[in-house]
C-alpha positions as CSV (number, residue, x, y, z in Angstrom):
1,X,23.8,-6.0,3.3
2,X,23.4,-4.6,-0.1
3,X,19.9,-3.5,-1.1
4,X,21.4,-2.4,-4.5
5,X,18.9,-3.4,-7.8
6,X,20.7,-6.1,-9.5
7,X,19.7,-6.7,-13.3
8,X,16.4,-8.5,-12.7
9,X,15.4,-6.1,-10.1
10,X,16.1,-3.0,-12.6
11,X,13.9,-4.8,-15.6
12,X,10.9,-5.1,-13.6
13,X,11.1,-1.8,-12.1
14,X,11.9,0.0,-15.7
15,X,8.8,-2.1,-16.8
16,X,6.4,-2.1,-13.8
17,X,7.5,1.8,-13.5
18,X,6.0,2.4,-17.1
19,X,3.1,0.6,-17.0
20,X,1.8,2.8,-14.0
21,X,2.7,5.8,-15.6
22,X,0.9,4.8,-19.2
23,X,-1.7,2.5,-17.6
24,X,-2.4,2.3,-13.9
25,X,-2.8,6.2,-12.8
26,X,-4.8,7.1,-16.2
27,X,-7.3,4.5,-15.4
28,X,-8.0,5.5,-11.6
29,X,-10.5,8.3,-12.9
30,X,-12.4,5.5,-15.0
31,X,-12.3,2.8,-12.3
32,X,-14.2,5.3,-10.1
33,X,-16.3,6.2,-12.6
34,X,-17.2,2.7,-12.9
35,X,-17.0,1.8,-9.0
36,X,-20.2,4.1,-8.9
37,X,-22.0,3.0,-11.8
38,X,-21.9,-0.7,-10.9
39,X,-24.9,-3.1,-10.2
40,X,-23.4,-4.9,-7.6
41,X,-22.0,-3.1,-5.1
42,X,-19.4,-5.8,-4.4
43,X,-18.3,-6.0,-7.8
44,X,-15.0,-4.6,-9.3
45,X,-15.0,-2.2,-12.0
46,X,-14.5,-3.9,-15.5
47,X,-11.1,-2.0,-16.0
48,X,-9.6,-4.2,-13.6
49,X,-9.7,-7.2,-15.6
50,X,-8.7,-4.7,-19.1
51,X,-5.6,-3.9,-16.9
52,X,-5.0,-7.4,-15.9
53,X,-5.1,-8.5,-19.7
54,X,-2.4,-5.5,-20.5
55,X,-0.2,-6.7,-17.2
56,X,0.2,-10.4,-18.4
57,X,1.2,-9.3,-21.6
58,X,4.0,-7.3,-20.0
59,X,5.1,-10.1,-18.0
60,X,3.8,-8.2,-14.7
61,X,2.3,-10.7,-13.4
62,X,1.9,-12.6,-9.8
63,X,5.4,-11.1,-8.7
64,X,4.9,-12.1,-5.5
65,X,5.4,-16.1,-5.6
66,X,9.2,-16.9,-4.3
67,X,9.2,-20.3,-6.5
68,X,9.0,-19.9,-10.4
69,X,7.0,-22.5,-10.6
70,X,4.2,-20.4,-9.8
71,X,4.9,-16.7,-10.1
72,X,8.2,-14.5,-11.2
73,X,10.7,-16.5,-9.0
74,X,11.6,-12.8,-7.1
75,X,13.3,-13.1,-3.8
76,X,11.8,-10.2,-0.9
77,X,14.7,-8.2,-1.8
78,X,14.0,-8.5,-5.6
79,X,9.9,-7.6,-5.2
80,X,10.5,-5.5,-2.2
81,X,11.0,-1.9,-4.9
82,X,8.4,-3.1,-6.9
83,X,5.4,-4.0,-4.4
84,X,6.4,-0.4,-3.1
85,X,5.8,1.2,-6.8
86,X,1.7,-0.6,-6.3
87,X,1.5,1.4,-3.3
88,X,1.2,4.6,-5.0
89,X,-2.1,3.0,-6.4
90,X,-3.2,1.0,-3.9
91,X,-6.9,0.4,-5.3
92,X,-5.8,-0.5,-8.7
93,X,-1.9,-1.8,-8.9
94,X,-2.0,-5.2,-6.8
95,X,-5.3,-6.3,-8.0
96,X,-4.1,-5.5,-11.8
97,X,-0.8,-7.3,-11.5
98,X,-3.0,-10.3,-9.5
99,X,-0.7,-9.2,-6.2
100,X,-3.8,-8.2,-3.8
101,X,-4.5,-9.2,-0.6
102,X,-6.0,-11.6,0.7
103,X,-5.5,-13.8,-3.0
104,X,-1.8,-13.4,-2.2
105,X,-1.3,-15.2,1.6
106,X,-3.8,-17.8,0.1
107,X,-1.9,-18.9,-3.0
108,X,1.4,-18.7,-1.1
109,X,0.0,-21.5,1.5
110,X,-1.9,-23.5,-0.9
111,X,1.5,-23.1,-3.2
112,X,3.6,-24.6,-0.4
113,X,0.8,-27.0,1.7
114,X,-2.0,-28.0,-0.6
115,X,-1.7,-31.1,-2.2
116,X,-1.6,-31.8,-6.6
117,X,-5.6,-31.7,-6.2
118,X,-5.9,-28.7,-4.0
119,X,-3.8,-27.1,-6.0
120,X,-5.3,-27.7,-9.4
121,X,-8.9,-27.4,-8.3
122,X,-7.7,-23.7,-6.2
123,X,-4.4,-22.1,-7.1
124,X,-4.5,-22.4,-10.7
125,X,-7.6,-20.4,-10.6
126,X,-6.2,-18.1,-8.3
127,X,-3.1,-17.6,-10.3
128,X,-5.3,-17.1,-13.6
129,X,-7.4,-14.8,-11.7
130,X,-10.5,-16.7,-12.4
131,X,-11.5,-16.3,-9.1
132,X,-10.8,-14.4,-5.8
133,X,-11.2,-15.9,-3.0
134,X,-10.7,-15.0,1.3
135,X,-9.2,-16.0,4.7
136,X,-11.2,-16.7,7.9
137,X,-9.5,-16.3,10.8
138,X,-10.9,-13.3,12.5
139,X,-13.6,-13.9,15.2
140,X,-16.0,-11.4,16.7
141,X,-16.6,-13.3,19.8
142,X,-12.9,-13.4,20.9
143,X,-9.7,-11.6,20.8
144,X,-8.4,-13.5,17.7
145,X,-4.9,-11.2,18.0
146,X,-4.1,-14.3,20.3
147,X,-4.9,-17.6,17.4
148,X,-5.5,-19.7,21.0
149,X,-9.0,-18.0,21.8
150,X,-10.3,-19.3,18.1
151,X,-13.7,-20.8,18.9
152,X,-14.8,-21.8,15.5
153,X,-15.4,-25.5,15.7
154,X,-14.0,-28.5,13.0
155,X,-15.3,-31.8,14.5
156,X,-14.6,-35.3,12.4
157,X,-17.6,-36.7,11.0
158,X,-16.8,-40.0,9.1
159,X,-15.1,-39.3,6.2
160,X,-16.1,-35.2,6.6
161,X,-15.2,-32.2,8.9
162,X,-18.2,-30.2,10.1
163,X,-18.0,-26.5,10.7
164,X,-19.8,-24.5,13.2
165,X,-18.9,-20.9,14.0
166,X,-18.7,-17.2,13.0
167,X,-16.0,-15.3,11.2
168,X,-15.4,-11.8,10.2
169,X,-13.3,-9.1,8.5
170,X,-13.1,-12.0,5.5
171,X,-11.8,-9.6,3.0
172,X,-12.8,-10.2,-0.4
173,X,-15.7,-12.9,0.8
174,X,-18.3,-10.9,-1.1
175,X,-16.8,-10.7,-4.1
176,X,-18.9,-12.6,-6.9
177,X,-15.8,-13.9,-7.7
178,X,-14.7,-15.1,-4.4
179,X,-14.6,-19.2,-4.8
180,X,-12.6,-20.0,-2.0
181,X,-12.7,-19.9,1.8
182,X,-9.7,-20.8,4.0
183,X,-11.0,-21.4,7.0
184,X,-9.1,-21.3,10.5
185,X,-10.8,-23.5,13.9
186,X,-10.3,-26.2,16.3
187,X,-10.0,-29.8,15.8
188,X,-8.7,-31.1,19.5
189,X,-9.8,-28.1,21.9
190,X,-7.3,-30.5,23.9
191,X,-4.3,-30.3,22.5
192,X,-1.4,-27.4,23.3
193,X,-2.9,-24.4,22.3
194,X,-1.6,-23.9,19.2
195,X,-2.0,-27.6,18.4
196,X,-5.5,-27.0,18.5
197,X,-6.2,-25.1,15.4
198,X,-6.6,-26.8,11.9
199,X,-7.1,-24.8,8.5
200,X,-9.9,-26.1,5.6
201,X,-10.9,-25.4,2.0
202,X,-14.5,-24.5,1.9
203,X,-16.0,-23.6,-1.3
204,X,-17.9,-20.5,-0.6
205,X,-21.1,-22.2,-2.1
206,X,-21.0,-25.3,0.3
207,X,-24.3,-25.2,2.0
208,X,-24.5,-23.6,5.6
209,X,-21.8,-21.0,4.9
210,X,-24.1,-17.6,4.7
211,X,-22.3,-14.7,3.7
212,X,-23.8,-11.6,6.0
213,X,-23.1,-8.2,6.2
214,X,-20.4,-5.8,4.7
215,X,-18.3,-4.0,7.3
216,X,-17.6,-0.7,6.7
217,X,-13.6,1.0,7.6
218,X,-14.5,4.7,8.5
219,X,-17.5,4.5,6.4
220,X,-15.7,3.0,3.2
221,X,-17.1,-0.3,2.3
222,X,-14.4,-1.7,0.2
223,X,-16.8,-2.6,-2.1
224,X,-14.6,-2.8,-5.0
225,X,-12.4,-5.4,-3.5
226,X,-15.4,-7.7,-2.1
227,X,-15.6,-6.1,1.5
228,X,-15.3,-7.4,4.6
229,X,-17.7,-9.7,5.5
230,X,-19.1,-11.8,8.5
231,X,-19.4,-15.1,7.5
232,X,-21.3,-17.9,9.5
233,X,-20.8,-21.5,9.8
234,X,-23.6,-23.9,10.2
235,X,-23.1,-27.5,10.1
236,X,-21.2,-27.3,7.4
237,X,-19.7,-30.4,5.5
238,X,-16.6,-30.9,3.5
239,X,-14.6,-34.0,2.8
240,X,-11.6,-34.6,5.4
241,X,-9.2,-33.9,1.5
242,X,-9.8,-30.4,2.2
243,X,-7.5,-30.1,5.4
244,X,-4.3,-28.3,4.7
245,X,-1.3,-30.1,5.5
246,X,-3.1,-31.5,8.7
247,X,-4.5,-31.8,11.4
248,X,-3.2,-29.3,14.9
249,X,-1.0,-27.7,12.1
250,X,-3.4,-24.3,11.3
251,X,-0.9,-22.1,13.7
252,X,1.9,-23.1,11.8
253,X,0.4,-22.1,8.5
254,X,-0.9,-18.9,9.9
255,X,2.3,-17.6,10.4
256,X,3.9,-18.6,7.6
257,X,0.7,-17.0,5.6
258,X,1.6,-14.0,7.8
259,X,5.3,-13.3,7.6
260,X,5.4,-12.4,3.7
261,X,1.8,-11.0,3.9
262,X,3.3,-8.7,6.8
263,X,6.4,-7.2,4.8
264,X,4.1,-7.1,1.9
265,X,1.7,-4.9,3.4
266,X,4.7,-2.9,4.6
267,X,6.3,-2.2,1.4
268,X,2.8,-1.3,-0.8
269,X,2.7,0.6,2.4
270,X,5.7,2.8,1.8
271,X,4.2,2.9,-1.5
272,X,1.5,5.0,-0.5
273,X,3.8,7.6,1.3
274,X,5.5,8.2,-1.5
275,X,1.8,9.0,-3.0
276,X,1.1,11.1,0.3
277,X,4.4,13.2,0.1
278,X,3.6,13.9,-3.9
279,X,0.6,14.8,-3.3
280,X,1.8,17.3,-0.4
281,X,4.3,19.4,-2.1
282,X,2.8,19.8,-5.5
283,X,-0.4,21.5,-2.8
284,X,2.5,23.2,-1.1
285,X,3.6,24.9,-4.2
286,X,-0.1,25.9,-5.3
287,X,-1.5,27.4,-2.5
288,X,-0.9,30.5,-1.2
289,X,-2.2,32.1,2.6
290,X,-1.0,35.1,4.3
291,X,0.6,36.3,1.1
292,X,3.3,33.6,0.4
293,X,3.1,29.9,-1.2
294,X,2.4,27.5,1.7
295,X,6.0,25.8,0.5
296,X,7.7,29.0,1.8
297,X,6.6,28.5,4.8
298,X,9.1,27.1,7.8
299,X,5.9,24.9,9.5
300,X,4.9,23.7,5.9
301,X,8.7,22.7,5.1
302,X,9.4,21.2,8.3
303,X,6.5,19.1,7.4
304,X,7.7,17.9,4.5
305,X,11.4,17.3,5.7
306,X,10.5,15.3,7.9
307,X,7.7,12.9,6.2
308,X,11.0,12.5,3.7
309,X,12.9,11.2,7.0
310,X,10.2,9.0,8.0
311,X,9.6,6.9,4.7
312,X,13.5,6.7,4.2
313,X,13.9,5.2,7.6
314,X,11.3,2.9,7.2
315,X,12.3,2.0,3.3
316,X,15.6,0.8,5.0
317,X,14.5,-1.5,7.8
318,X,11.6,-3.4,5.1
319,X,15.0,-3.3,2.9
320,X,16.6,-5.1,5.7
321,X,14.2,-7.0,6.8
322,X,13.5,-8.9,3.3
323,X,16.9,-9.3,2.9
324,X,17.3,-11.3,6.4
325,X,14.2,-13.4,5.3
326,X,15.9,-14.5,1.9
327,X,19.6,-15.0,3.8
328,X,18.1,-16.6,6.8
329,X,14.3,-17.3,6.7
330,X,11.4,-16.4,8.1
331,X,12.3,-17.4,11.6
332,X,15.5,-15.7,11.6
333,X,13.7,-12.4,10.7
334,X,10.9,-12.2,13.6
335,X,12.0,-9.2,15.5
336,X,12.4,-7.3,11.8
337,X,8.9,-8.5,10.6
338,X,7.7,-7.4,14.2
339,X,9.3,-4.4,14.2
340,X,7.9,-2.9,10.5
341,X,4.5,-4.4,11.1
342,X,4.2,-2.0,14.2
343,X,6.2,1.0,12.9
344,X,5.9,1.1,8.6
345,X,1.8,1.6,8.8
346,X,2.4,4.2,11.8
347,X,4.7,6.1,9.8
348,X,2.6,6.1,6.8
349,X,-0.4,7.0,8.5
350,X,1.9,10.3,10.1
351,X,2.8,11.2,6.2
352,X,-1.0,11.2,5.3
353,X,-2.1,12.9,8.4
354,X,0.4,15.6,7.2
355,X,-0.9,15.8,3.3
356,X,-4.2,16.2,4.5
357,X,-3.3,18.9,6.9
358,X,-1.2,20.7,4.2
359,X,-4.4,20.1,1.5
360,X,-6.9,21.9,4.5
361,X,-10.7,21.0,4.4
362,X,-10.2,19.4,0.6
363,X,-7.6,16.5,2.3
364,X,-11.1,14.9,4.1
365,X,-13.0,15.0,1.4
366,X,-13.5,12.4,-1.2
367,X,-11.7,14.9,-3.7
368,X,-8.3,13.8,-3.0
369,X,-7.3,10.5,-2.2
370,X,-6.1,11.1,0.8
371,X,-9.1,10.5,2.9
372,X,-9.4,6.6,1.6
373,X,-5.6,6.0,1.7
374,X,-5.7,6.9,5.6
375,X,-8.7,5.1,6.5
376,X,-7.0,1.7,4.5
377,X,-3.7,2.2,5.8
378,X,-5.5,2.8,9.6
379,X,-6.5,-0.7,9.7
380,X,-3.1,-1.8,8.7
381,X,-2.5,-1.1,12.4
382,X,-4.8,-4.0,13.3
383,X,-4.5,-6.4,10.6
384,X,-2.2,-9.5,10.6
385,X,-1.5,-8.7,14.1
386,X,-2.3,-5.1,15.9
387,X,0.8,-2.8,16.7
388,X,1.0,-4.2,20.2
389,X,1.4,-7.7,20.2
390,X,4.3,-7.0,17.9
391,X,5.9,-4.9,20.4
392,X,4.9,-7.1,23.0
393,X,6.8,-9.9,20.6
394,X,10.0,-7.6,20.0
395,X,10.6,-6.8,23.9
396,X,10.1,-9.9,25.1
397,X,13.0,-11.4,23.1
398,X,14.8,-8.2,23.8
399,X,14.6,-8.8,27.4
400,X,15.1,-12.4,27.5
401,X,18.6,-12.2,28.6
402,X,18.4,-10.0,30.8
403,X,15.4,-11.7,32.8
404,X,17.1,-15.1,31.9
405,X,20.1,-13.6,34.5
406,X,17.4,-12.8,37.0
407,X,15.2,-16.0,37.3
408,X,12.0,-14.0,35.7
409,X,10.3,-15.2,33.4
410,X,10.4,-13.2,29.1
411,X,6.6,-14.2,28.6
């Protein structure tokens, strides 16, 4: 394995590193400036599209998408440094360089299942940033950790599919911009369970979709990046030509959407570490208690050794990780993907429990970043799959040998 930058690698991070210096951090003043100024409280602030604009012109520009058709043509390896750089301004970097959740795991699966109309009507948009749109999969009925328990209903009506059901957590679904639903149910309640589930385009406008309520993380709304919303379906129609790939096969695009999404989330993740450990030593060296700079200080440095431990542990098995899902795919990569999904946000969350520590009463309030950063990268722990179904995933083919030997059963 060699997670050395080759020459492509070192142009985008030489550019990507300068536009965040000269563009991105300046403008995180202005874009809350404007965050509280806005009208519509699920609205982004106007900067984000001035830094979009100044991004394309760079060439910075949906860095994410594997096949050049549609984005830079990076391998993981190649994007894994650079998504990591976003981290460090999590609010404004992936929505500026069109690399923000949940527009990201929706363009990859209409890029590789929609067909030439789905993809002209939808991705182009998405890849212009035109529009924004979200992902339904999340129910509040059910444990939705396990895709089986899904309950939203897709029955065959003719030459239409009919939704009933309720969704939430839809990131981005209040967005004005938000076009697009991708929504996750059953078609044969039947079939094996995960033959059940189907996945369809639903224009967020298509009548009988309501858009309710905004659901606050830890009292943050989000608000910037369209929320989370709960989202009901009531008899709602669309033609049977907005099925993706077809029918019984809404598992299978779920985890592809997943896997990249995952190690995505892992490296802007690191990202904001980096941000975290910044932030605590340059308090370190300011402030002084019981007659000595805290940085002099053995508990205060211990700290700090430590959170450098951490992220370089964890930079190192994402680094390994993408490099097994370029060399041998997705599949061949489970147990890594498992295994930084339930360890990368834990570690980060440690390194910002630490900052805020070192930063005293100023590191919960809204002063510093700090506060926001924890409460976002908290819910990492839960999304795309919460910390213990990954375990449970990782010991089970851990142990499958060894039960295999014994007659008992790895499930």
């Amino acid at each position: 394995m060699d997670f050395g930058h080759d020459a492509t690698t070192r142009d985008y991070a030489e550019r990507l590193r300068a536009f965040m210096d000269e563009r991105i951090l300046p403008a995180e003043p202005v874009y809350a400036e404007q965050a509280a100024q806005r009208s519509d409280p699920w609205s982004a602030p106007p900067v984000i599209k001035e830094l979009q604009a100044q991004a394309r012109e760079r060439g910075l520009w949906n860095l994410f998408l594997p096949d050049s058709a549609y984005g830079a043509g990076l391998t993981n390896l190649q994007y894994a440094p650079l998504a990591e750089m976003t981290g460090r301004s999590p609010a404004l970097a992936p929505s500026a360089l069109n690399c923000a959740a949940p527009d990201t795991g929706n363009m990859e699966i209409l890029a590789m299942f929609g067909t030439e109309e789905q993809r002209k009507r939808w991705l182009q948009p998405l890849l212009d940033a035109e529009i924004r749109s979200a992902f339904c999969m999340t129910e509040p009925d059910v444990a939705s950790s396990d895709a089986s328990n899904i309950r939203l209903s897709i029955t065959a009506d003719g030459d239409d599919y009919v939704l009933n059901g309720r969704k939430w957590w839809s990131s981005g679904a209040l967005s004005p911009d938000c076009a697009l639903l991708i929504v996750m149910g059953v078609t044969d309640p039947g079939a094996e369970p995960y033959r059940r589930q189907s996945m369809v385009l639903v224009p967020r406008d298509t009548p009988g979709v309501e858009i309710g309520r905004g659901l606050p993380v830890f009292g943050y709304t989000d608000g910037t990046k369209g929320g989370h919303a709960e989202v009901s379906f009531t008899d709602v129609r669309v033609p049977k030509g907005n099925i993706l790939l077809g029918e019984g096969e809404g598992f299978r695009i779920a985890q592809e959407r997943l896997g990249p999404g995952r190690i995505h989330h892992c490296m802007r993740s690191i990202g904001v570490a980096e941000r975290a450990l910044e932030l605590m030593c340059s308090r370190a060296a300011d402030r002084v208690a019981f007659g000595r700079p805290l940085a002099e200080q053995g508990v205060v440095r211990e700290t700090i050794a430590r959170a450098r431990v951490r992220i370089e542990q964890a930079r190192l098995l994402v680094l390994k990780t993408a490099w097994l899902m370029d060399t041998v795919g997705n599949k061949g990569a489970r147990t890594e993907i498992s295994a930084i999904k339930a360890e990368v946000p834990r570690m980060t969350q440690q390194v910002l429990d630490d900052a805020i520590q070192v930063h005293g009463g100023a590191g919960v309030s809204d002063d510093f970043p700090l506060a926001q950063l924890w409460a976002a990268n908290r819910t990492l722990r839960l999304a795309d799959g919460p910390d213990e179904v990954h375990l449970r995933s990782i010991a089970r083919r851990e142990l499958r040998p060894y039960l295999r030997e014994s007659g008992a059963s790895a499930s």
